[in-house]
Backbone as CSV, one residue per row, in Angstrom:
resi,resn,N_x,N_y,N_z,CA_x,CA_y,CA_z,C_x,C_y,C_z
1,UNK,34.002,-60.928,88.399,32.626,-60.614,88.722,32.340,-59.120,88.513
2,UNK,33.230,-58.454,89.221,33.118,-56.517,88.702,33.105,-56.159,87.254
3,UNK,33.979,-57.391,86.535,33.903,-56.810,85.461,32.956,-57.039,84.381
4,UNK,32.239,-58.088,84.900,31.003,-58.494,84.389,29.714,-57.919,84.740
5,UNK,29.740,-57.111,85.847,29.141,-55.985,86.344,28.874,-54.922,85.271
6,UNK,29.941,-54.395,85.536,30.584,-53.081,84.734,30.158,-53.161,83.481
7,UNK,30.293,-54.413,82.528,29.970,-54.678,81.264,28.412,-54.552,81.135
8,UNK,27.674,-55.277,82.185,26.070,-55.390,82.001,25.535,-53.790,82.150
9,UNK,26.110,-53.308,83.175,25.995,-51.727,83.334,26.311,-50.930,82.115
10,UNK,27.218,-51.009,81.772,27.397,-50.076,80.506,26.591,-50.432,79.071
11,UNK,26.500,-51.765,78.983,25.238,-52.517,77.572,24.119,-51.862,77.879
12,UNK,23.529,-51.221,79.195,22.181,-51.348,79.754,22.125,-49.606,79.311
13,UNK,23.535,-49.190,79.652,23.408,-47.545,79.359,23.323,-46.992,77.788
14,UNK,24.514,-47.969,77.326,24.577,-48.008,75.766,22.712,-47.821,75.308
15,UNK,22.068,-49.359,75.394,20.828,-49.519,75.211,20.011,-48.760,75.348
16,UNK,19.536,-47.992,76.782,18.987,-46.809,77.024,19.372,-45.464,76.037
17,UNK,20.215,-45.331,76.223,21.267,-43.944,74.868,20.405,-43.887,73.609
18,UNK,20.224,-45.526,73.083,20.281,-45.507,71.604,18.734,-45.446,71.401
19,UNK,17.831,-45.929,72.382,16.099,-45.936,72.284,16.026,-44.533,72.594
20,UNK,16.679,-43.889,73.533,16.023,-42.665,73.646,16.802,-41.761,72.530
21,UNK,17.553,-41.992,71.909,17.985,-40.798,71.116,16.955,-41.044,69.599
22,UNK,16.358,-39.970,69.314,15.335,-39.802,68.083,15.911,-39.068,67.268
23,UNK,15.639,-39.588,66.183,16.056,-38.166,64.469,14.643,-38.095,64.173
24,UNK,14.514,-36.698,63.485,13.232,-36.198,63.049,12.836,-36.399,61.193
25,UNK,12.091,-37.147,61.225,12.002,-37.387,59.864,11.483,-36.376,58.756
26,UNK,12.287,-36.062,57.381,11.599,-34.802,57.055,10.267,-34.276,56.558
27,UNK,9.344,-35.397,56.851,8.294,-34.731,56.875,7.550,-34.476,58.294
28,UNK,8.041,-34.475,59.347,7.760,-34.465,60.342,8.010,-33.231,61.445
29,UNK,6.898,-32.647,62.597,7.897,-31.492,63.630,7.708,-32.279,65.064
30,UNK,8.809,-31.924,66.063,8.842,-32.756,66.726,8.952,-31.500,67.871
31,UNK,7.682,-31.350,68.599,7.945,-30.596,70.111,7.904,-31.173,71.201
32,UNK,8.868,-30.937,71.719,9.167,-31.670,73.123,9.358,-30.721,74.065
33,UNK,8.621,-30.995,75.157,8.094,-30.196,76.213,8.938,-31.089,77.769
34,UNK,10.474,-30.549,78.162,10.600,-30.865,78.946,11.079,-30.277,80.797
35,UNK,12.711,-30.126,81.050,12.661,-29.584,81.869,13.043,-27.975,81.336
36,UNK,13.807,-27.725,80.328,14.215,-26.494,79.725,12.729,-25.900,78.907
37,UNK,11.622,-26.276,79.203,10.677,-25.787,78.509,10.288,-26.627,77.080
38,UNK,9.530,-25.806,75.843,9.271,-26.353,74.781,10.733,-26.342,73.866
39,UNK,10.606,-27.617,73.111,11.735,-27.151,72.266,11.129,-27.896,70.886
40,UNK,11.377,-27.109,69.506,10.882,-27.328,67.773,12.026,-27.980,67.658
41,UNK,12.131,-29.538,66.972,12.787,-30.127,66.315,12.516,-30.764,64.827
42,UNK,13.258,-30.204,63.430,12.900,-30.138,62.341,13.758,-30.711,61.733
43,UNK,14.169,-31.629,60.670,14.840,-31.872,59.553,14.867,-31.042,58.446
44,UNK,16.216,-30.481,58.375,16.448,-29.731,57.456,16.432,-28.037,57.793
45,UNK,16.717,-27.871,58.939,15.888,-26.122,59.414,17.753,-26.018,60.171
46,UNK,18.735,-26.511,60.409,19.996,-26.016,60.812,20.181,-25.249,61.027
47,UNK,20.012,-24.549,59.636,20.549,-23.086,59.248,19.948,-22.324,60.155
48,UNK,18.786,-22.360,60.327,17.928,-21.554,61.320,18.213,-22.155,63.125
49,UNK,18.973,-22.817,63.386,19.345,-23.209,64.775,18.091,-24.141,65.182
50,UNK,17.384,-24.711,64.568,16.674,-25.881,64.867,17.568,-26.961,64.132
51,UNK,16.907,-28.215,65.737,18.331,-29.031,65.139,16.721,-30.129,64.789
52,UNK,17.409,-31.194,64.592,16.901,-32.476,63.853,16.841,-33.681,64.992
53,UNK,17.907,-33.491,65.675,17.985,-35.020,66.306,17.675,-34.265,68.246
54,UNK,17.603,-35.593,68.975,17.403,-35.362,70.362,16.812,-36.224,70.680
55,UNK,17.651,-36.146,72.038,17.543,-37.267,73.352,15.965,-37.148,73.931
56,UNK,15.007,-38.101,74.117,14.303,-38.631,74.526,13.466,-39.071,75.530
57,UNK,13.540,-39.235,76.630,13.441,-39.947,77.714,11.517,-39.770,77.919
58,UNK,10.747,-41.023,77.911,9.440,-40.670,77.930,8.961,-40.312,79.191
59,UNK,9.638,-40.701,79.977,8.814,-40.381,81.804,9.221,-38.740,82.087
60,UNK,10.201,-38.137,81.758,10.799,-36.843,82.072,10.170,-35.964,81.454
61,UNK,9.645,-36.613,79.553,9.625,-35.434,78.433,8.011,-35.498,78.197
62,UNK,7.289,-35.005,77.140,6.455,-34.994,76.631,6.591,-34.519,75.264
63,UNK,6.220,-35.172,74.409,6.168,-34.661,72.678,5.044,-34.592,71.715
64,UNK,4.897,-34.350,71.114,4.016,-34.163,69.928,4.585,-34.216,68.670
65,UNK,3.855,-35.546,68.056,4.872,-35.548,66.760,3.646,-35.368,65.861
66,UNK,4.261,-34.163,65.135,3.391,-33.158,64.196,3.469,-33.636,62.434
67,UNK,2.809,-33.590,61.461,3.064,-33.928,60.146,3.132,-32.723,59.340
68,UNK,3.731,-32.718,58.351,4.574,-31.389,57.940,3.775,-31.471,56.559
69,UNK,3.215,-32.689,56.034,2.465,-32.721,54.791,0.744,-32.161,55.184
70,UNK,0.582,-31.983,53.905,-0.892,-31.814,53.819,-1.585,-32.754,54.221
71,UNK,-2.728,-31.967,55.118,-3.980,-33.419,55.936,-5.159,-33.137,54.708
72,UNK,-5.661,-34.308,54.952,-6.992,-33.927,53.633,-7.678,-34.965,54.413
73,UNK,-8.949,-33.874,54.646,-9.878,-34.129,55.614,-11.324,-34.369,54.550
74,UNK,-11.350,-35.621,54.735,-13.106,-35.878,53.963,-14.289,-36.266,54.842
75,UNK,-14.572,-35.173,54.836,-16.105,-35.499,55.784,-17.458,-35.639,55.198
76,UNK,-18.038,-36.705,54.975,-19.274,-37.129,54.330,-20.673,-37.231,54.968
77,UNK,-21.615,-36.383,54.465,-23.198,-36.336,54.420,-23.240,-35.427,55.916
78,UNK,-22.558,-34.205,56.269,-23.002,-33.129,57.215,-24.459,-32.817,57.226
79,UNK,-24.946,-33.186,58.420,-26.619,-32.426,57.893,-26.243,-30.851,58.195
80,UNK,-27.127,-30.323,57.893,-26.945,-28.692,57.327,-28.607,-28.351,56.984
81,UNK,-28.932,-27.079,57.299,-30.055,-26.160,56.671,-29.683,-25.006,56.524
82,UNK,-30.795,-24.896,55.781,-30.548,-23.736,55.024,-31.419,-22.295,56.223
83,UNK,-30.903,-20.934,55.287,-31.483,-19.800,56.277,-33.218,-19.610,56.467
84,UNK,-33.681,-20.860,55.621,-35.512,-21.315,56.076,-35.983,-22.566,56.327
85,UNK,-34.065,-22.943,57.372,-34.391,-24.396,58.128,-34.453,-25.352,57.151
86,UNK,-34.644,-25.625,55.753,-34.902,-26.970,55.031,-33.489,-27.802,55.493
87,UNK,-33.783,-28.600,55.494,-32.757,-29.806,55.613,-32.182,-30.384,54.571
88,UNK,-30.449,-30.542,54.405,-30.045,-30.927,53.587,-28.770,-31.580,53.683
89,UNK,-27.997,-32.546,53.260,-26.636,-32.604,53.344,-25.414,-32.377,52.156
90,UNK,-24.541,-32.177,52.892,-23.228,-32.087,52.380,-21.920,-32.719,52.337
91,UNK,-21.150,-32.603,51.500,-19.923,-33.063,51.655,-18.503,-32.180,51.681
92,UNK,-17.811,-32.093,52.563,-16.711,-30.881,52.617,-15.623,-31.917,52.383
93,UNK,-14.528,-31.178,51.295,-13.004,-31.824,51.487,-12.194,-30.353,51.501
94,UNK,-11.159,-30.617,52.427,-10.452,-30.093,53.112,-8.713,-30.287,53.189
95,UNK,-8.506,-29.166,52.743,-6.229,-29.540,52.741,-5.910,-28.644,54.124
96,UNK,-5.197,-29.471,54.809,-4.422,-28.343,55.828,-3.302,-28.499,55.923
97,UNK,-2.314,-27.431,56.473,-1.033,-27.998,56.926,-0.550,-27.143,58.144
98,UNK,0.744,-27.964,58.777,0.458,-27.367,59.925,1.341,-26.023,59.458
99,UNK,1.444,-24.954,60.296,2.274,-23.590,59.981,2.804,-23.346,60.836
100,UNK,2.528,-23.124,62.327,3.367,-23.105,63.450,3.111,-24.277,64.355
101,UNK,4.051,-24.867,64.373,4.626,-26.230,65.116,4.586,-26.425,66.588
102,UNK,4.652,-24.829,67.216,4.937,-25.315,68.654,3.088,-24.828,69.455
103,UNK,3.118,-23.828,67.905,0.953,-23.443,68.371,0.371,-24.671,68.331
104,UNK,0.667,-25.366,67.153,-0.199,-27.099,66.663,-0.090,-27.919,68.305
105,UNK,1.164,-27.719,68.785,1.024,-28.541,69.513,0.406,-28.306,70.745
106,UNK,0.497,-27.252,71.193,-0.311,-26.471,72.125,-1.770,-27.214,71.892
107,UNK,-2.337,-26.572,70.998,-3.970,-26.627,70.968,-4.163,-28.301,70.774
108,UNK,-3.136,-29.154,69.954,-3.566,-29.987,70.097,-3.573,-31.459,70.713
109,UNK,-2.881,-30.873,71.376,-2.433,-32.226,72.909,-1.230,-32.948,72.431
110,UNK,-1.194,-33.516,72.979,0.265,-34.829,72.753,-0.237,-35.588,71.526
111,UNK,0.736,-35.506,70.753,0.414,-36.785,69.861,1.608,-37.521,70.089
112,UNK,1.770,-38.636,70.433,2.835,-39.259,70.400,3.176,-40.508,69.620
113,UNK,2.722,-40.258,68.097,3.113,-41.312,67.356,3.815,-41.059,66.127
114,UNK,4.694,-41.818,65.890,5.833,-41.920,65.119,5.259,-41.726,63.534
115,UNK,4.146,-42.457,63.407,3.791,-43.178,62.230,2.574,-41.999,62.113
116,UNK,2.806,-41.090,60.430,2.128,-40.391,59.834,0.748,-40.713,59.846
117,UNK,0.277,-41.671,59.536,-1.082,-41.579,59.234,-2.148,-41.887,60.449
118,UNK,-1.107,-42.363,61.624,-1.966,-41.928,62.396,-1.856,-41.158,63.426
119,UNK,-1.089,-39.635,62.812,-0.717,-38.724,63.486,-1.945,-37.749,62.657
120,UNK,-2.354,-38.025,61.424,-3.359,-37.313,60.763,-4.385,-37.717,61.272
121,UNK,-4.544,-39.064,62.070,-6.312,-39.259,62.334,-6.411,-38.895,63.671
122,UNK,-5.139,-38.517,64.693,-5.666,-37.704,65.772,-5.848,-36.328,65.394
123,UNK,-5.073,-35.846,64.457,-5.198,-34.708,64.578,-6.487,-34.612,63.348
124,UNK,-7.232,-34.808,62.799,-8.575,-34.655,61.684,-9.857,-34.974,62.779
125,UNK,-9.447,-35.479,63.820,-10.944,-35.406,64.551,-10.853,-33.958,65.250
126,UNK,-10.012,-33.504,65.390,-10.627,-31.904,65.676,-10.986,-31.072,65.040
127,UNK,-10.044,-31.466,63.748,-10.628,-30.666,62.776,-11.890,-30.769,62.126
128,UNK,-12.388,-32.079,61.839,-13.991,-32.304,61.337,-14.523,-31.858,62.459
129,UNK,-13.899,-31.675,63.793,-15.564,-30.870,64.388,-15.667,-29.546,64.455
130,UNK,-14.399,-28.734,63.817,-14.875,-27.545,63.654,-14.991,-27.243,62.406
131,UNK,-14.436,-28.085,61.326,-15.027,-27.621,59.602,-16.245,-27.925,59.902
132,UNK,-17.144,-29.306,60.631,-18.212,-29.550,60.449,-19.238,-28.266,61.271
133,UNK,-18.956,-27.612,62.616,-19.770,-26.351,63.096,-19.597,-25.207,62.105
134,UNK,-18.452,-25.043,61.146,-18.485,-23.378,60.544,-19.544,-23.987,59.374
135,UNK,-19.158,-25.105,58.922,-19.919,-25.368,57.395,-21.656,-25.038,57.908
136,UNK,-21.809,-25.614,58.691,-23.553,-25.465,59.158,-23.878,-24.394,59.604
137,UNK,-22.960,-23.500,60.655,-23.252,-22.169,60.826,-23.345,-21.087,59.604
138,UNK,-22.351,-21.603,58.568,-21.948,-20.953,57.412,-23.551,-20.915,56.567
139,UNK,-24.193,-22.814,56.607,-25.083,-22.768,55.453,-26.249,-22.314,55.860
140,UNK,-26.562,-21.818,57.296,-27.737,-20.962,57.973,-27.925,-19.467,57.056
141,UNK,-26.872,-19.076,56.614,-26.872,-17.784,56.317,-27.337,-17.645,54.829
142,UNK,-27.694,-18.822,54.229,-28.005,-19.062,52.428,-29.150,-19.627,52.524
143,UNK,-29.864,-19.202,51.347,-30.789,-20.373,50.695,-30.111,-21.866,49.534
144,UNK,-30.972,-22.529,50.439,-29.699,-24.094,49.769,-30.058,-24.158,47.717
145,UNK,-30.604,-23.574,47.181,-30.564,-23.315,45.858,-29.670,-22.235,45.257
146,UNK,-29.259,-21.323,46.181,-28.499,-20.027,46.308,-26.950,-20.550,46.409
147,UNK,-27.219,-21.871,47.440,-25.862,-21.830,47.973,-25.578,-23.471,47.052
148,UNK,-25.963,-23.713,45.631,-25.629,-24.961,45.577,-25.245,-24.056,43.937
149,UNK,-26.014,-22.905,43.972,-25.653,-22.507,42.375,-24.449,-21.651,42.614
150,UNK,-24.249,-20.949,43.625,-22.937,-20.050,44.217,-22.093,-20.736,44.786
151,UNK,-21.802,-21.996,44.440,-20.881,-23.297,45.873,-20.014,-22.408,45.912
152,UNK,-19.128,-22.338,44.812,-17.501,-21.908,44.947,-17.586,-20.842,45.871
153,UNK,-18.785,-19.603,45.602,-18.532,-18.501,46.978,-19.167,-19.059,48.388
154,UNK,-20.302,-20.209,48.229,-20.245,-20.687,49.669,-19.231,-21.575,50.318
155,UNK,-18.450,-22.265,49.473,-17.268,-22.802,49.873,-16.056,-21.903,50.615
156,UNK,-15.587,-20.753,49.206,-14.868,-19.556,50.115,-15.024,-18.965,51.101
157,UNK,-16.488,-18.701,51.648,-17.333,-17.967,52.859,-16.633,-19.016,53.885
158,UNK,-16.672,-20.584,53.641,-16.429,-21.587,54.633,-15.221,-21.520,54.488
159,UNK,-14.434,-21.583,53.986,-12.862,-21.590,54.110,-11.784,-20.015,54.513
160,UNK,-12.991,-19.288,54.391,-12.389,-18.123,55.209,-12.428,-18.004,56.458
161,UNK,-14.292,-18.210,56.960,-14.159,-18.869,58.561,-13.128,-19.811,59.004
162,UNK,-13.001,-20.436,58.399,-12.042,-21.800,58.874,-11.066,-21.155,59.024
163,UNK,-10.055,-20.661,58.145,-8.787,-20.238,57.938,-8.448,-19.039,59.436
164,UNK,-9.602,-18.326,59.819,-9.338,-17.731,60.954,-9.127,-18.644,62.223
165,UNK,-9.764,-19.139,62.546,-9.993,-20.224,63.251,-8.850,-21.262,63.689
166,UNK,-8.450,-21.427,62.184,-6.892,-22.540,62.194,-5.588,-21.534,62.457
167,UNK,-6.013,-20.376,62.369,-4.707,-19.369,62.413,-4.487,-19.569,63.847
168,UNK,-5.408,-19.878,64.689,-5.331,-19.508,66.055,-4.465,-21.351,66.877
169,UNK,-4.780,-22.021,65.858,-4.120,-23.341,66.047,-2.627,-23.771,65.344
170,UNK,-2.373,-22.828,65.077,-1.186,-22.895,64.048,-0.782,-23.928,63.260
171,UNK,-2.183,-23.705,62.646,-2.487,-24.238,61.084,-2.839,-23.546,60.039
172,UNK,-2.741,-23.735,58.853,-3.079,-23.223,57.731,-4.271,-23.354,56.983
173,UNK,-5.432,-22.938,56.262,-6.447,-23.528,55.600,-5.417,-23.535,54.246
174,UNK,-5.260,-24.641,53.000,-4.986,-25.022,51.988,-5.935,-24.496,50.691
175,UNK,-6.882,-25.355,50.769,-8.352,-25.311,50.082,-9.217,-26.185,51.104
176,UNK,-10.509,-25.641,50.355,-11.671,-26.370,50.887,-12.458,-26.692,49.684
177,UNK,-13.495,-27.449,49.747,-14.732,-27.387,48.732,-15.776,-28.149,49.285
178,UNK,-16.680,-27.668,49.199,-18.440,-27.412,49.543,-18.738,-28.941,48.460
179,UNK,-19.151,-30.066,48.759,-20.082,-30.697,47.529,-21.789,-30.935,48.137
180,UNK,-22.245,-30.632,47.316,-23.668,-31.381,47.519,-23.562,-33.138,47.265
181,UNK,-24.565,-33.617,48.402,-24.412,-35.243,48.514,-25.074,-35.113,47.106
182,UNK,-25.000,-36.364,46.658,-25.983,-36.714,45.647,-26.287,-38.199,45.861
């Protein structure tokens, strides 16, 4: 009977061990926020004393699993006016990536999912709401004939705002581009 004990006890520990132990996939950053504080877990970063793999436990820890590829953010028909109020819309596409891993996770809450693409659609709703406030604050400052024959410099104007902005989230601006709907 003890030893049938002993056996169910140790399968149960085994079991526990192997769900909570995670590897970090390499397109992926993995911050985990537990009793030793934050800790960056990366595939492929060794050399630099970030490791790849780590123990788990969801009630103790908290994580954020971050994407290491480019997000490409398409946001369609922004209303927008121009600097004499006319009304008009737009279309912005957008590359980001993240740059600092343990800032991303800071600003942007827990993400706790395994699966890339929908680690990009929590993290693109924050971002369309602030590409979508700089782009409109941005197109106040143009006339929309000004700013449809100059896109590429009203696009840059918007992707420079942005790029400050994401610095503070430890993200990167990639590119951007300005389209007129048609």
């Amino acid at each position: 009977l003890y030893i049938l004990l002993a056996i169910t006890i140790a399968m149960i520990i085994v079991l526990f061990l192997t769900k909570s132990y995670s590897v970090v996939k390499p397109h992926q950053a993995h911050v985990v926020v537990g009793r030793k504080g934050k800790r960056l877990y990366m595939a492929g970063r060794e050399k630099e004393g970030i490791k790849s793999t780590y123990f788990y436990v969801p009630y103790l820890m908290q994580r954020s699993v971050l994407p290491l590829e480019i997000i490409q953010l398409k946001i369609a028909g922004i209303p927008l006016r121009d600097v004499d109020m006319a009304k008009f819309s737009a279309d912005v596409i957008a590359y980001v990536t993240v740059e600092d891993p343990l800032q991303a996770a800071q600003k942007l809450g827990r993400i706790e999912t395994e699966e890339t693409r929908e680690g990009f659609l929590l993290m693109s709703k924050e971002l369309n709401d602030l590409v979508e406030a700089i782009t409109r604050n941005s197109s106040m400052t143009m006339d929309v004939f000004k700013m449809m024959r100059e896109r590429a410099q009203f696009s840059q104007t918007v992707e420079d705002q942005i790029a400050v902005q994401l610095k503070d989230w430890g993200l990167k601006m990639n590119d951007l581009e300005v389209r007129s709907e048609e």
